[in-house]
C-alpha positions as CSV (number, residue, x, y, z in Angstrom):
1,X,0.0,0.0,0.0
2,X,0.7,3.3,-0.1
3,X,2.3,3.4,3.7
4,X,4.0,0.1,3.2
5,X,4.4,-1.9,0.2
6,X,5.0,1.2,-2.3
7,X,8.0,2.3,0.3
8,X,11.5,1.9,-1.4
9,X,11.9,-1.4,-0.2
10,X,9.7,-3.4,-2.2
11,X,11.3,-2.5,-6.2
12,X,11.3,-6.1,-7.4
13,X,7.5,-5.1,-8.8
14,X,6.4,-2.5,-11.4
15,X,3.4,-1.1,-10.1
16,X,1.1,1.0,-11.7
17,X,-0.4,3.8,-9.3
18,X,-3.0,6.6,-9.8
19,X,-2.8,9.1,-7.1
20,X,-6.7,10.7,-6.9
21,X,-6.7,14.0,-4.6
22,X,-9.4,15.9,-3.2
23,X,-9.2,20.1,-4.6
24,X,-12.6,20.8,-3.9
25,X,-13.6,23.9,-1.8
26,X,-14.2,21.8,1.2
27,X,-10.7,20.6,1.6
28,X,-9.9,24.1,2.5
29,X,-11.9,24.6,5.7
30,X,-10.5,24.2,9.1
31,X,-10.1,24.9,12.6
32,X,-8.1,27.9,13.0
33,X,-4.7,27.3,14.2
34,X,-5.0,23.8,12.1
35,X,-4.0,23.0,9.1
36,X,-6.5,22.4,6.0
37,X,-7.4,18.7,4.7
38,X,-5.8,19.6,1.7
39,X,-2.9,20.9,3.1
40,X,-2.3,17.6,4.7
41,X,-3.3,15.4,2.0
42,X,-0.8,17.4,-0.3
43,X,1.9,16.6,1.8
44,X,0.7,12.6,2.2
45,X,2.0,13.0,-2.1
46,X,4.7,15.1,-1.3
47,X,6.3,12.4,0.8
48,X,5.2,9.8,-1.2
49,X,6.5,10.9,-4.9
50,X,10.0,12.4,-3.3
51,X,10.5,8.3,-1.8
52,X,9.5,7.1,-5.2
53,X,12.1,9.4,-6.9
54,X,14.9,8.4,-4.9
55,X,14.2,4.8,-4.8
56,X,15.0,4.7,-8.2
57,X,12.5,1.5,-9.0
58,X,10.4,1.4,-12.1
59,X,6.5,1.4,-10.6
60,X,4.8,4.3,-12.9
61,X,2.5,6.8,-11.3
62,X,-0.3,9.0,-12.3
63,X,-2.4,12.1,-10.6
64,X,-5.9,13.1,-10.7
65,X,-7.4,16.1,-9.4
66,X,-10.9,16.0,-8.4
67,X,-13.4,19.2,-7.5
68,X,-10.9,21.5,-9.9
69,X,-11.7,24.5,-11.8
70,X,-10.9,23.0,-14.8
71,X,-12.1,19.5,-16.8
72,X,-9.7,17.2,-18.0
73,X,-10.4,13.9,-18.5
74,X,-11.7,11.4,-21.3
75,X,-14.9,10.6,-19.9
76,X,-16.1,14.2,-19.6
77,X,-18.9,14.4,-22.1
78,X,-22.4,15.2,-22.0
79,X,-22.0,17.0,-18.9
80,X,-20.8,14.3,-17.0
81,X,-17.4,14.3,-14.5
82,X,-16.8,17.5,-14.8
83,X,-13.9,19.5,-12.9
84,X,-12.0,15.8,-12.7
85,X,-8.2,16.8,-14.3
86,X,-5.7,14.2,-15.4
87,X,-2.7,16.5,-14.1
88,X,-0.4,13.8,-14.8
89,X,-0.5,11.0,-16.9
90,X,1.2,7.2,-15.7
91,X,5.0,7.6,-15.9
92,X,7.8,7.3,-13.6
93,X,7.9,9.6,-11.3
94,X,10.6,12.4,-10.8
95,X,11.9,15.7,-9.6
96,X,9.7,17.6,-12.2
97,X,6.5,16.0,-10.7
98,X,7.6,17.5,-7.5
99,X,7.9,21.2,-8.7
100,X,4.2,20.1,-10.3
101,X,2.9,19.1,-7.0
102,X,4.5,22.2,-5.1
103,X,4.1,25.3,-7.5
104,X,0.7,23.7,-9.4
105,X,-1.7,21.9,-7.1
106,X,-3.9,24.5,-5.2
107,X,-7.3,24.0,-4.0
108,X,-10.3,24.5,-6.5
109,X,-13.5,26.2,-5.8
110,X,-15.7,23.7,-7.0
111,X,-16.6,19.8,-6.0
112,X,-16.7,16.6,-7.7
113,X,-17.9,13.4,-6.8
114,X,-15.5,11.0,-5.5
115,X,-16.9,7.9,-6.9
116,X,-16.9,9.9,-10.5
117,X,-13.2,10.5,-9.7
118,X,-12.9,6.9,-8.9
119,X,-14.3,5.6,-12.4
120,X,-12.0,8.0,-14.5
121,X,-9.1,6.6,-12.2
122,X,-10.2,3.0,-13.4
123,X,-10.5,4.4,-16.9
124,X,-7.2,5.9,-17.0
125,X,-5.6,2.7,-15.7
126,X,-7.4,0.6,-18.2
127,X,-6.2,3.1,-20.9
128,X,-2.5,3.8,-20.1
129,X,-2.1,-0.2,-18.9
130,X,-3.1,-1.6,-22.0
131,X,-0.2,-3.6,-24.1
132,X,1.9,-3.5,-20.3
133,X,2.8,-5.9,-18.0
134,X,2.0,-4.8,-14.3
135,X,2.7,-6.9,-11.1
136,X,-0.2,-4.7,-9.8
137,X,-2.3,-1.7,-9.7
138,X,-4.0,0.3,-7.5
139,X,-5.8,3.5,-6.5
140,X,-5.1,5.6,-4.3
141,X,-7.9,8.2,-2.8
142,X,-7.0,11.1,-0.2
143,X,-10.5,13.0,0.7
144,X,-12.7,14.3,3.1
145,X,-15.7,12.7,1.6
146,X,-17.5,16.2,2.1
147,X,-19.3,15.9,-1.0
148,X,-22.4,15.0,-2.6
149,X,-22.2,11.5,-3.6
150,X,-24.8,9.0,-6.0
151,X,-24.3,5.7,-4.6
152,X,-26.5,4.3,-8.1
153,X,-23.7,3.2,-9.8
154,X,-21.6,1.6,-6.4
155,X,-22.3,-2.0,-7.2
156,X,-21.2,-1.7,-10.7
157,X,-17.9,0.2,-9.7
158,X,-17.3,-2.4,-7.1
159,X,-17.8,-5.1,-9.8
160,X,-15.6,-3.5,-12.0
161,X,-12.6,-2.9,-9.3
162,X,-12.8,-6.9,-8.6
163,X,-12.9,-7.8,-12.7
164,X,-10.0,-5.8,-12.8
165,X,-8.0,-6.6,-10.1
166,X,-7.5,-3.0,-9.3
167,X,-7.1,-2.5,-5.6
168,X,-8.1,0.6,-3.7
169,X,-6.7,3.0,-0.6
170,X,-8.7,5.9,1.2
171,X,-6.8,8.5,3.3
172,X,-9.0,10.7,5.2
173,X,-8.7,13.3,7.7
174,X,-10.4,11.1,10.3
175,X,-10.7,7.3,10.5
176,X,-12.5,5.2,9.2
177,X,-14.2,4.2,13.0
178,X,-14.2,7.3,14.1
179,X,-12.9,6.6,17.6
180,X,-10.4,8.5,19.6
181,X,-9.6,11.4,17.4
182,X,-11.3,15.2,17.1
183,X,-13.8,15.3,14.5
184,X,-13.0,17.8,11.6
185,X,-13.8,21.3,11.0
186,X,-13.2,22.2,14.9
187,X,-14.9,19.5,16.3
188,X,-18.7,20.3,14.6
189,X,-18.4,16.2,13.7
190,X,-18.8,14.7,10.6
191,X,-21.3,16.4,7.6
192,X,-24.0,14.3,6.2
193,X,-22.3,14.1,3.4
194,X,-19.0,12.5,5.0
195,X,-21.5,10.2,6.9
196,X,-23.2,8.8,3.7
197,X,-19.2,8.9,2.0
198,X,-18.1,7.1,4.8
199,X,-20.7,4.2,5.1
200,X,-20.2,4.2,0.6
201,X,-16.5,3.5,1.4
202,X,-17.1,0.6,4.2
203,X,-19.5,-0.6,1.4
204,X,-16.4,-0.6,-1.0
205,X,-13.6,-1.6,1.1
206,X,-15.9,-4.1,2.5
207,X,-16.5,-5.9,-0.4
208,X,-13.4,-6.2,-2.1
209,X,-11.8,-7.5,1.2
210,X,-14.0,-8.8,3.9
211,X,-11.3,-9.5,6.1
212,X,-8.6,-6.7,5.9
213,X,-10.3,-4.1,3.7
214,X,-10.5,-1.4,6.4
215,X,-7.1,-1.8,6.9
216,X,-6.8,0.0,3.5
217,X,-8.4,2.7,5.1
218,X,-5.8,5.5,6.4
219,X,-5.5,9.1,8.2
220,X,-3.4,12.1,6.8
221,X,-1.1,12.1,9.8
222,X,-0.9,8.5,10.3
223,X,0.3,8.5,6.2
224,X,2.7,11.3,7.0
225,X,4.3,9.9,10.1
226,X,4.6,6.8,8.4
227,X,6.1,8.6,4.8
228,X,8.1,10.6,6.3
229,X,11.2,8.3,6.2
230,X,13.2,8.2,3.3
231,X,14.1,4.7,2.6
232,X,17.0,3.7,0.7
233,X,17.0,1.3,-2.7
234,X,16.7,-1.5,-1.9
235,X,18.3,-4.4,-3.8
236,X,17.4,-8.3,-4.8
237,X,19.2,-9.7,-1.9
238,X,21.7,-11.6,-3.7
239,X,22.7,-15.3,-2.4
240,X,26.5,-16.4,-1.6
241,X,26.1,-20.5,-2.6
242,X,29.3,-21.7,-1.1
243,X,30.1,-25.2,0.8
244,X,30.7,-25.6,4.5
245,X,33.2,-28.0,5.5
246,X,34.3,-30.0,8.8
247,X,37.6,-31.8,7.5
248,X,38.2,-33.1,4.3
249,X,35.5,-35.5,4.4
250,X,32.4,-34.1,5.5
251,X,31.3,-31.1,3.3
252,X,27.4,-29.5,3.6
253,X,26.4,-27.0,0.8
254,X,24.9,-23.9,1.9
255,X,23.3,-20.4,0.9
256,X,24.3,-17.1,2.9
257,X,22.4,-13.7,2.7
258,X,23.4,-10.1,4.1
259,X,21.3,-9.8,7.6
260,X,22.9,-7.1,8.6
261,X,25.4,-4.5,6.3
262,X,26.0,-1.2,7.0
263,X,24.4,1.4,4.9
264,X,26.4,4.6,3.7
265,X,25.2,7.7,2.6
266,X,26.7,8.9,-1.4
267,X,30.3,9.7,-1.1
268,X,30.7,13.4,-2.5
269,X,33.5,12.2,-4.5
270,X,30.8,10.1,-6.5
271,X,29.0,13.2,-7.3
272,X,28.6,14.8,-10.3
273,X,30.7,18.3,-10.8
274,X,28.7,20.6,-12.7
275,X,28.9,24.3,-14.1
276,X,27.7,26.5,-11.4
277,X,25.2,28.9,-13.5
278,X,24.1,26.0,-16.1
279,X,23.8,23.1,-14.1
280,X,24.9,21.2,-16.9
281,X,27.9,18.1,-16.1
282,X,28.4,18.2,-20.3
283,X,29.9,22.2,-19.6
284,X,32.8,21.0,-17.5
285,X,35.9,18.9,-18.1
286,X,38.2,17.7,-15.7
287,X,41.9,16.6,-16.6
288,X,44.3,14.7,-14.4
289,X,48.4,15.3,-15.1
290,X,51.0,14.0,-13.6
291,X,54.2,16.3,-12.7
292,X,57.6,16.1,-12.1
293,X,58.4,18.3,-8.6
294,X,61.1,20.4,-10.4
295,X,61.1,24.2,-11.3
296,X,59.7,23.0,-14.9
297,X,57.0,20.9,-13.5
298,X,57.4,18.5,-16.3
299,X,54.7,16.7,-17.4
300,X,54.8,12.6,-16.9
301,X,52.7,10.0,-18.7
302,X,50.3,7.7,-16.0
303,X,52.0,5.4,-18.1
304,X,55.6,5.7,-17.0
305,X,54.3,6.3,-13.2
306,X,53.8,3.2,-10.2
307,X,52.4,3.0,-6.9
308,X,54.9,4.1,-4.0
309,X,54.3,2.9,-0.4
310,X,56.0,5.9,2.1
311,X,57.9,4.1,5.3
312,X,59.3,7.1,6.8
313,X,60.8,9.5,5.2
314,X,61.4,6.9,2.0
315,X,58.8,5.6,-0.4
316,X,58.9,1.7,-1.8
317,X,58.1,1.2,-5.3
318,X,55.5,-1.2,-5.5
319,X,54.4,-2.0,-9.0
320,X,51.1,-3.9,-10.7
321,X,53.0,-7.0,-10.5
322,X,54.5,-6.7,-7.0
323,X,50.4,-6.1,-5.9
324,X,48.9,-9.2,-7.7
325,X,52.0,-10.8,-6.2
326,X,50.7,-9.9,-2.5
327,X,47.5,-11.1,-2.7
328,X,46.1,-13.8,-0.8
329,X,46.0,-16.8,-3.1
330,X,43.1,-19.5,-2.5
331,X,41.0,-22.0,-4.6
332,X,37.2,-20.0,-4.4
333,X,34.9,-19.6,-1.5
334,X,35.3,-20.8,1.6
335,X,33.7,-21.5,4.9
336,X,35.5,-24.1,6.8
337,X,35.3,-24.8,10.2
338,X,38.4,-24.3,11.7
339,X,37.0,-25.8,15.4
340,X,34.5,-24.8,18.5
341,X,34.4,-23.1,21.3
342,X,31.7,-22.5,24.0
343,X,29.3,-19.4,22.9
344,X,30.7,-17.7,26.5
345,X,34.4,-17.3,24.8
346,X,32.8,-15.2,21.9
347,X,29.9,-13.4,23.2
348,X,31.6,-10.0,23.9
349,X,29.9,-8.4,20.9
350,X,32.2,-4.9,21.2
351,X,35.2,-7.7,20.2
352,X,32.8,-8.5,16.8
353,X,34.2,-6.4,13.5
354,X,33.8,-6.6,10.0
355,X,30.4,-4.3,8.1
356,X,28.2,-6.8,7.8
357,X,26.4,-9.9,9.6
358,X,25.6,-13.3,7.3
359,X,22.8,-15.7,7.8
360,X,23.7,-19.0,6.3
361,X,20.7,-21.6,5.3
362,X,21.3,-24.9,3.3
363,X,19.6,-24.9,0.1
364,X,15.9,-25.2,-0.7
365,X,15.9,-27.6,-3.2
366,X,18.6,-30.0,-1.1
367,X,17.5,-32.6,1.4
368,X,20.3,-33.7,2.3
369,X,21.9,-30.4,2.9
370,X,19.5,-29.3,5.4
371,X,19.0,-32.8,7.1
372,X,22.7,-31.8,8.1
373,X,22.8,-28.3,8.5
374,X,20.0,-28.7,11.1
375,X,21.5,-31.4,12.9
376,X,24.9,-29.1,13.2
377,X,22.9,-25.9,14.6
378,X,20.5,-28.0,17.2
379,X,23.8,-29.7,18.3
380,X,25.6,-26.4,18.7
381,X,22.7,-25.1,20.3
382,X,21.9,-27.8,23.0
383,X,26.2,-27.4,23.8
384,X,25.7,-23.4,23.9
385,X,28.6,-23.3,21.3
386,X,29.9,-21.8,18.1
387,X,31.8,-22.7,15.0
388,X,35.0,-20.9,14.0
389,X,35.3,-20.2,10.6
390,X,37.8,-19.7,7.9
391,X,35.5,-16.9,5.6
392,X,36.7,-16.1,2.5
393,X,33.9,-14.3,0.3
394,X,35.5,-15.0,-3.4
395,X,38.6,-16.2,-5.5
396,X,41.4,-14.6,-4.2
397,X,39.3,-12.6,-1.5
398,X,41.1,-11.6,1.9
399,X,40.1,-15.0,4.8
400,X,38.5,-13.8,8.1
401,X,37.9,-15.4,11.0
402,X,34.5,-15.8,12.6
403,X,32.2,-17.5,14.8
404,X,29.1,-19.0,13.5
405,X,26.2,-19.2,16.3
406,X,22.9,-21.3,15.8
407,X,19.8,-19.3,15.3
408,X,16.8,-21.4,15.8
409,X,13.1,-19.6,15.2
410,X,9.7,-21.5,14.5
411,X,9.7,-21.4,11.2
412,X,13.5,-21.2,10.5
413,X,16.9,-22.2,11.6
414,X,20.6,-20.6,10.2
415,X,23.9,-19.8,11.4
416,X,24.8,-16.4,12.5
417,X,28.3,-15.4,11.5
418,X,30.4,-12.6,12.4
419,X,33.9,-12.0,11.4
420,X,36.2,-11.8,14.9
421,X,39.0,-9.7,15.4
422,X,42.4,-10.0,14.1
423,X,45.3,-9.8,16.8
424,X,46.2,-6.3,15.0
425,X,42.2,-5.0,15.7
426,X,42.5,-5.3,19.2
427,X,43.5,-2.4,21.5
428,X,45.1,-2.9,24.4
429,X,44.6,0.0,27.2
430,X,46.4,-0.1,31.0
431,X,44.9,2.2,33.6
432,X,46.1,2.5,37.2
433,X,43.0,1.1,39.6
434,X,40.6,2.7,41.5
435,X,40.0,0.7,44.7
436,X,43.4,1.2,46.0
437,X,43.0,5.1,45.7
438,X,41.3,6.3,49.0
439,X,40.5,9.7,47.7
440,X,38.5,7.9,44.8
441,X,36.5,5.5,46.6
442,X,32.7,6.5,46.5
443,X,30.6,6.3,49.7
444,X,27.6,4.0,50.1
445,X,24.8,6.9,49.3
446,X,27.0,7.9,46.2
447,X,26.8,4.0,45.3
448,X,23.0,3.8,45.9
449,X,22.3,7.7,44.2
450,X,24.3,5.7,40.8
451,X,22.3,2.5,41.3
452,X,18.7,4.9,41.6
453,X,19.7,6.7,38.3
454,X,20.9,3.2,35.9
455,X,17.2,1.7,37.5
456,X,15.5,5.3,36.4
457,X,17.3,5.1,32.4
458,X,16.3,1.1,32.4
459,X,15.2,0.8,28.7
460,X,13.1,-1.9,28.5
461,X,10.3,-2.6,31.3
462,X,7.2,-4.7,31.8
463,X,4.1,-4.4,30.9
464,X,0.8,-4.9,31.9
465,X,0.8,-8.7,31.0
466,X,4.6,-9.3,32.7
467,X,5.7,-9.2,28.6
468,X,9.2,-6.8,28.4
469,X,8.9,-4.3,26.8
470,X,12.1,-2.2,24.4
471,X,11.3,1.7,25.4
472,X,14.2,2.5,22.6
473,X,13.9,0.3,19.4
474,X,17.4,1.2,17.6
475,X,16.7,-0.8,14.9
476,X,13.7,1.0,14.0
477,X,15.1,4.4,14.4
478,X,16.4,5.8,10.9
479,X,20.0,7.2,10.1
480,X,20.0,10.8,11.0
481,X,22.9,11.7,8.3
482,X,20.5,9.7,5.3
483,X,17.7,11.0,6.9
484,X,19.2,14.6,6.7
485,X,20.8,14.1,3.1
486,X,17.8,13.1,1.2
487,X,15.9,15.7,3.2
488,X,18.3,18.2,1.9
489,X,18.6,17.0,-1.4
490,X,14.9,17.4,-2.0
491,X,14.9,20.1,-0.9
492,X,17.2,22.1,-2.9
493,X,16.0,20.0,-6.1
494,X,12.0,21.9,-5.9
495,X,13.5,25.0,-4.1
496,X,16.7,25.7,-6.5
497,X,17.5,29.4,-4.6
498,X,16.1,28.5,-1.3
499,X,17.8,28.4,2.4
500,X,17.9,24.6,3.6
501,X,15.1,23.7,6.0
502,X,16.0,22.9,10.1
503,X,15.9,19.2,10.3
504,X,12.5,17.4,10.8
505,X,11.4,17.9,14.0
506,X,10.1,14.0,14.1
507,X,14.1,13.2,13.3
508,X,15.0,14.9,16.7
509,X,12.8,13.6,18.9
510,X,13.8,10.5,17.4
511,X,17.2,10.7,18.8
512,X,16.2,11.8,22.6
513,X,15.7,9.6,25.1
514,X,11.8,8.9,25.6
515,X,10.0,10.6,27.4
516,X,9.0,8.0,30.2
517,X,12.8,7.6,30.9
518,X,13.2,11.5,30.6
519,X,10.8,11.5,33.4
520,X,11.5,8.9,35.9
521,X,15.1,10.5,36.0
522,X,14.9,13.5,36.9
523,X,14.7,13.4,40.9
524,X,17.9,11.0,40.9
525,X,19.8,13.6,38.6
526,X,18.8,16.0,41.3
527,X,20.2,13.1,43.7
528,X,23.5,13.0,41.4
529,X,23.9,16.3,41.4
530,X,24.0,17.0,45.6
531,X,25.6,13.6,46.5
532,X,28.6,14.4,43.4
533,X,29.3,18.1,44.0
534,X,31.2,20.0,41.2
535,X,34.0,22.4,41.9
536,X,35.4,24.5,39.5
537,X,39.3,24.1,39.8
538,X,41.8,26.6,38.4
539,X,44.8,25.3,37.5
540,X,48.5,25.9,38.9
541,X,50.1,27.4,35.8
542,X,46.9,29.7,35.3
543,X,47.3,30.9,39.1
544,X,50.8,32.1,38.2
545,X,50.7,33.8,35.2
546,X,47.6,35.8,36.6
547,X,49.7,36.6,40.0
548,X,52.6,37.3,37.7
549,X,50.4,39.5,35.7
550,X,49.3,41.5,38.5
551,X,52.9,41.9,39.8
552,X,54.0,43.3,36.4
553,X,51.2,45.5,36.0
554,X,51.8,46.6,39.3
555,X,55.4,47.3,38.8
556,X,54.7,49.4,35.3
557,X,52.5,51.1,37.0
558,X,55.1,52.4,40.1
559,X,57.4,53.3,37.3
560,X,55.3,55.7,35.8
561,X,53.9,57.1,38.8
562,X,50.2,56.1,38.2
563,X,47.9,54.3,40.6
564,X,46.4,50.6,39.8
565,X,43.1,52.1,41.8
């Protein structure tokens, strides 16, 4: 949907979307001090198109405006679906549909019925689809249902949508039950119109889904919270086949994905130089030469030039050959079990290193493979041990070392690896202790005012039912540098002269602690504060160059007769 499965993450369909907003007059009223319906569902598009344009993926989307000044549309004949605009036919999305949606869309001062919107939406798709392949398609309508609507024609639409295989979305300003939010327009409650809309689109959603179809149904600020993530592009996640080995005689084929691999935002040196008053890459040409350093700076071919390693104040030629010489030499893949060790010896995750964390299943389509994979992770699991392993990605990759725990879920069992540390990755501190230092040994209330404040900051707590519960999910908080980037980037791209916007307010709360720990620790701070007094300590050498100071100044000033007073 739009909220989930149309995020970034999901490119591996082409999709075929038709956006349907709400322009009519009524999408402009509010409370004061709020902001309009169509205010917010213009930003639910916003969001939306600016993920689809940096995801990069080939779903094709389309915009209809309904209650606008204007007619646009095929269907409009006879008098019939009037002010319904095609603003945008089905295409891939992109930056100049952005400018569109930003300098273009404003509300109309007329109104349109929805459900006419709907069947020009169904006629556009049937129209622009024809001779195309699409994994799906779907329409999208963001409303306030405040209009007028002839519910004569529903069961044919309905009929229609399932023939098709068209699926359908509402975003309103309220939802769909109507419990625990304010009503719109300042809290006079829903219109007769929006009562009649909303029954019409139970009716709908109802009927095309009689399970989930309300879950279809969605609120501007939910959609926005939910949008306002930019999500990277994702990829096929591509399978490492490779052979596991205990020996030289027993030897179990398996499939490794990524689980876990750090994501990093676009290097600037992969970006694109361009002239500064065009904005054109073709207008500017970069040239690399090489130099001698002598007074004639004379010019070398790359040619006639080698790598040079600097030790010291020297530098060691190292050629082409001398570097395919280095390498690590091996046979192909590799993930051999070197031996185990008890899951205690390993489980110091700040020792773990390496970018990325493998899962590693046997094949689908082999038996035999995951007859004994399986019996290797239950028997490592039952022991509460690990595998080392000799890791070597490709031919002629760099080996690592790592351990390979068992994972066993309900519906799936893998090994876990992660590459350990090298004897060169470890760092090795000495400090002088604590306890044998009198003047640094806290008292028992200090002890008990540190304990109060680590129990205050606990992150994860019960619940009603006894169930723990994670107050600060890190895996579901976004990257604050991506999330700034993309921010910025769109930015810049629909406002070309414009200063950059503060980051997103959501982004920054994001990042604080919440607000039940926030809470809970204030009175031990206050407790931290009185039982670990603060002293502001000048140092030594300051002391005496201010006294020395004064004595100089002092001295000057006897010479010449004047008074320091």
């Amino acid at each position: 949907n739009l909220c989930n499965e149309y995020s970034p993450g999901n490119v591996l369909v082409s999709t075929a979307l038709v956006l349907c907003l709400d322009v009519g007059f009524s999408m402009s009223n509010s409370a004061p001090g709020q902001e309009t319906p169509f205010q917010l569902a213009k930003k639910v598009i916003q969001k939306f198109v600016q993920r689809q344009v940096f995801a990069e993926n080939k779903d094709e989307l389309a915009l209809v405006l309904f209650g606008s000044d204007n007619t646009k549309n095929n269907l409009a004949k006879d008098g019939q679906y009037q002010n319904i605009s095609v603003h945008r036919q089905l295409m891939i999305p992109n930056f100049e549909l952005l400018e569109e949606i930003q300098n273009d869309v404003h509300p109309g001062s007329q109104q349109a019925d929805w459900l006419d919107a709907l069947v020009v939406c169904m006629d556009l798709l049937q129209n622009e689809t024809l001779g195309k392949r699409y994994e799906r398609q779907n329409i999208v309508l963001l409303t306030d249902l405040n209009t007028p609507s002839s519910p004569d024609q529903l069961d044919v639409i309905i009929g229609n949508l399932k023939r098709s295989g068209v699926t359908l979305q509402f975003f309103l300003p309220f939802p769909v039950d109507g419990g625990g939010s304010k009503p719109p327009d300042g809290g006079k409650g829903l219109s007769a119109e929006q009562q009649q809309g909303l029954e019409m689109t139970k009716q709908v959603m109802m009927s095309l889904d009689e399970d989930d179809g309300l879950e279809e149904v969605y609120t501007f600020s939910d959609a926005i919270e939910k949008l306002s993530v930019f999500k990277r592009v994702e990829k096929r996640p591509m399978a490492w086949p490779c052979t596991l080995t205990i020996g030289s005689s027993l030897a179990i084929k398996i499939v490794g994905y990524k689980a876990v691999s750090r994501v990093l935002c676009p290097e600037w040196k992969s970006w694109s130089v361009v002239d500064a008053q065009t904005h054109q890459k073709d207008d500017i040409k970069r040239d690399v030469v090489y130099c001698l350093n002598d007074d004639e700076e004379t010019e070398v071919q790359k040619d006639d030039t080698i790598q040079g390693y600097r030790y010291g104040s020297d530098i060691v030629p190292f050629s082409k050959v001398d570097q395919d010489q280095m390498k690590y030499k091996t046979d192909g893949k590799s993930f051999a079990v070197l031996g185990f060790t008890k899951q205690s010896m390993v489980i110091y995750r700040h020792q773990f290193v390496g970018t990325q964390v493998l899962k590693v299943f046997a094949p689908k389509d082999d038996e035999h493979a995951g007859v004994a994979l399986s019996g290797l992770i239950r028997a490592l699991d039952d022991l509460k041990m690990v595998a080392v392993v000799r890791y070597v990605y490709a031919r002629n990759g760099n080996p690592q070392v790592g351990a390979a725990f068992p994972c066993i879920k309900e519906k799936s069992e893998c090994l876990v690896y992660v590459q350990l540390p090298f004897m060169e990755d470890l760092r090795q501190y000495s400090f002088p202790s604590l306890e044998n230092n009198k003047k640094y040994t806290p008292s028992e209330e200090q002890l008990s005012a540190v304990d109060s404040l680590i129990d205050s900051m606990m992150l994860v707590e019960e619940d009603e039912d006894g169930e723990k519960m994670d107050l600060f999910k890190v895996n579901h908080i976004p990257n604050p540098q991506y999330q700034r980037l993309f921010q910025c980037l769109h930015h810049r791209a629909v406002n070309p002269s414009a200063p950059l916007p503060p980051m997103d307010p959501w982004l920054t709360a994001a990042l604080q602690r919440p607000l039940a720990v926030a809470s809970r620790c204030q009175a031990p701070l206050e407790t931290m504060k009185k039982k670990f007094p603060l002293k502001e300590v000048v140092k030594k050498k300051e002391l005496k160059t201010t006294v020395w100071e004064q004595v100089g100044l002092r001295s000057s000033c006897l010479a010449t007769g004047r008074s320091t007073f």
